[in-house]
C-alpha positions, 0 to 999 in steps of 0.5 A, a space after each residue: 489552551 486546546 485547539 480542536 483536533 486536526 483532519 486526519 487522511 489516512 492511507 490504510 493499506 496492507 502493508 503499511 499505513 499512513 497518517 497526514 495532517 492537512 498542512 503539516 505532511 506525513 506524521 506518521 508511517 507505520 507497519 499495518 500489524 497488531 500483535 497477538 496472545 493466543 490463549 486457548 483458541 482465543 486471541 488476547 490484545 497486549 495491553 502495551 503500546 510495543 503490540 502495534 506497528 513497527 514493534 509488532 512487525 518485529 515480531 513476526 516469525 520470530 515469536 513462539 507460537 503463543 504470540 502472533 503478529 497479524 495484519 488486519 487487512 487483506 488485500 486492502 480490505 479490512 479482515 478483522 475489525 476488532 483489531 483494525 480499530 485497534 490498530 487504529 485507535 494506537 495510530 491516532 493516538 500517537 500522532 495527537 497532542 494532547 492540547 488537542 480536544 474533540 474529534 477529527 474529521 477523517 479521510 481514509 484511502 480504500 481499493 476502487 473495487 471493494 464493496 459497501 459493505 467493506 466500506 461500512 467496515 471501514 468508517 465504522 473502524 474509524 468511528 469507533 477509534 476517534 473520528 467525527 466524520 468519515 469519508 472514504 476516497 479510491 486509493 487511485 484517486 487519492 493517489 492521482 490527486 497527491 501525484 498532482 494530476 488534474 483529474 478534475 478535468 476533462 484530460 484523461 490521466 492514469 495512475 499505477 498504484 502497487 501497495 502491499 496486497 493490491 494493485 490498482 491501475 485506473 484512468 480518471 477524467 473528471 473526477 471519476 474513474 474511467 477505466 480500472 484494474 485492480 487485482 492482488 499481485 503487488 509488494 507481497 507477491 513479489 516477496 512470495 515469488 522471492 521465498 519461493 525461489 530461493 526455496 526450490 532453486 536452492 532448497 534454502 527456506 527464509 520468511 518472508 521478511 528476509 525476501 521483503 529485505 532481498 527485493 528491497 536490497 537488490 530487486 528490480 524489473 530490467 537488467 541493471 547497468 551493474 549488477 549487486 549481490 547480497 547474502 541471504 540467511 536461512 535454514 537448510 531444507 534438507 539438513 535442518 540447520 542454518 545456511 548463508 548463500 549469495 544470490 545475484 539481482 540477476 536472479 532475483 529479477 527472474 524471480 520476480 518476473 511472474 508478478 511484474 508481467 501480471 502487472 505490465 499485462 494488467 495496464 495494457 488490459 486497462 489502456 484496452 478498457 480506456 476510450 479513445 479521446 481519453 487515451 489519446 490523452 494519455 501520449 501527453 500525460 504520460 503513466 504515473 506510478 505510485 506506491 511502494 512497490 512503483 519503487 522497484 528499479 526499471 519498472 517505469 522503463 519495463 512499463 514504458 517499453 510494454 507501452 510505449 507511453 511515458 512512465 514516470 515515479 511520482 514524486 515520493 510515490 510511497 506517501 502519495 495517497 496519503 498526501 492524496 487523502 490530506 489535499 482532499 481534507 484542504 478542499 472538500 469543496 473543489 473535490 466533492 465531484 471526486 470524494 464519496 461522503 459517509 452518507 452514501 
């Protein structure tokens, strides 16, 4: 027997993307990483399924340098569109039966700031993967509508989306955006910030991927009530050779104080940004904090005291655009004021 193909909303983001299936929830969550064989200076695609995702996530820095693990998204746009439809067409494909038959209709989260032409990249990387129909959806809003706020009402809301390369953070009444800051400090400059500081203060170098796992093992934006330890690997700068230290949350926290300010003065200049009535709103509603980075310990209470509002993590803030995308699929009708269609 086949069935049509499902709707797909799709939360395509730098670090990571995810897939959901209206009904069903989350299906699938996968590192945003194509790999790579150079060949002269051209690059060949590995024909094996193991050279997309998590698989090729594993590859980087760990690879000689005839192999390459690459994100094909920058900053939440798309840098390279053979290998974003590429990365994509291996996505849909995992996560559809084959009792399925024709082509979906596809939701796909974008930044609020990007331009048309990004937006053509975008649809036509999902057309050519498989998809029938392309709409495109701000990744705030799709997060504000998979959050569960009602920002098709007259009531203003704010949401505080922190990806892997973008931070947005938009105040949304009525289905459109009132006021917005988007900007590229997120979950990737706070493991830069990790790398860097291990490497001056201790003259100590490690890839990214280690300082990714520190943030994630004992990172946090305010003192913790006990403080953690882990050992970091790496290599001696100044004797070449491996070394193994300790280093505290403490340390970590300052480390990561550059970017969490940026992004503390980014909601203040966007409350600025917000009229009146609408942020009068807010001392009801409250901030809602989405994305992976919003996991990082204390940043709704940093945020709360930096405000004065009440911050809260959404409920599994990490899959909440991707939800977003796939309440949005269940009723286009009662969002087509909130939704932007392939023919705009």
């Amino acid at each position: 027997m086949n069935l049509g193909a499902p709707d797909l909303g799709i939360d395509l983001g730098t670090a990571n993307t995810l897939v959901c299936i209206p009904g069903r929830g989350v299906v699938l969550s996968e590192p945003s990483v194509v790999a790579v064989r150079m060949v002269g200076k051209s690059e060949l695609i590995p024909i094996d399924g193991r050279a997309v995702g998590f698989e090729a996530k594993r590859m980087i820095e760990r690879v000689p340098d005839s192999i390459r693990a690459v994100r094909p998204l920058k900053d939440g746009v798309i840098a390279d569109f053979e290998l974003t439809e590429i990365m994509l067409r291996y996505f849909i494909r995992r996560v559809q039966s084959r009792s399925w038959s024709g082509r979906p209709r596809m939701v796909i989260s974008v930044p609020s700031g990007i331009t048309a032409v990004e937006k053509r990249a975008v649809r036509s990387s999902a057309i050519n993967a498989g998809a029938r129909r392309v709409y495109t959806i701000p990744e705030s809003k799709a997060g504000a509508v998979g959050a569960g706020l009602p920002i098709s009402e007259p009531v203003g809301t704010m949401v505080v989306d922190i990806g892997g390369g973008t931070t947005e953070i938009a105040v949304l009444s009525v289905g459109e955006i009132v006021a917005l800051e988007s900007f590229r400090v997120a979950g990737d400059e706070m493991d830069q910030a990790i790398h860097e500081y291990i490497r001056d203060v201790y003259g100590l170098e490690i890839g990214l991927r280690t300082a990714e796992e520190i943030k994630i093992s004992i990172g946090s934006a305010y003192t913790l009530e006990q403080e953690l330890k882990c050992e970091v690997k790496g290599k001696d700068i100044a004797a070449g050779l491996p070394r193994r230290m300790e280093i505290t949350s403490d340390e970590i926290r300052e480390a990561l104080t550059p970017p969490i300010r940026q992004i503390a003065e980014a909601v203040r200049s966007c409350l600025d940004k917000t009229p009146p009535e609408l942020a009068s709103d807010l001392l009801d509603t409250g901030i809602s904090l989405i994305g992976g980075g919003a996991i990082l310990p204390g940043l709704d209470k940093l945020l709360t005291e930096q405000t004065g509002l009440e911050v809260k993590l959404a409920e599994d803030p990490i899959t909440a655009v991707a939800r977003g995308t796939a309440m949005l699929l269940e009723n286009l009708d009662q969002y087509e004021d909130v939704i932007a269609d392939d023919d705009d």
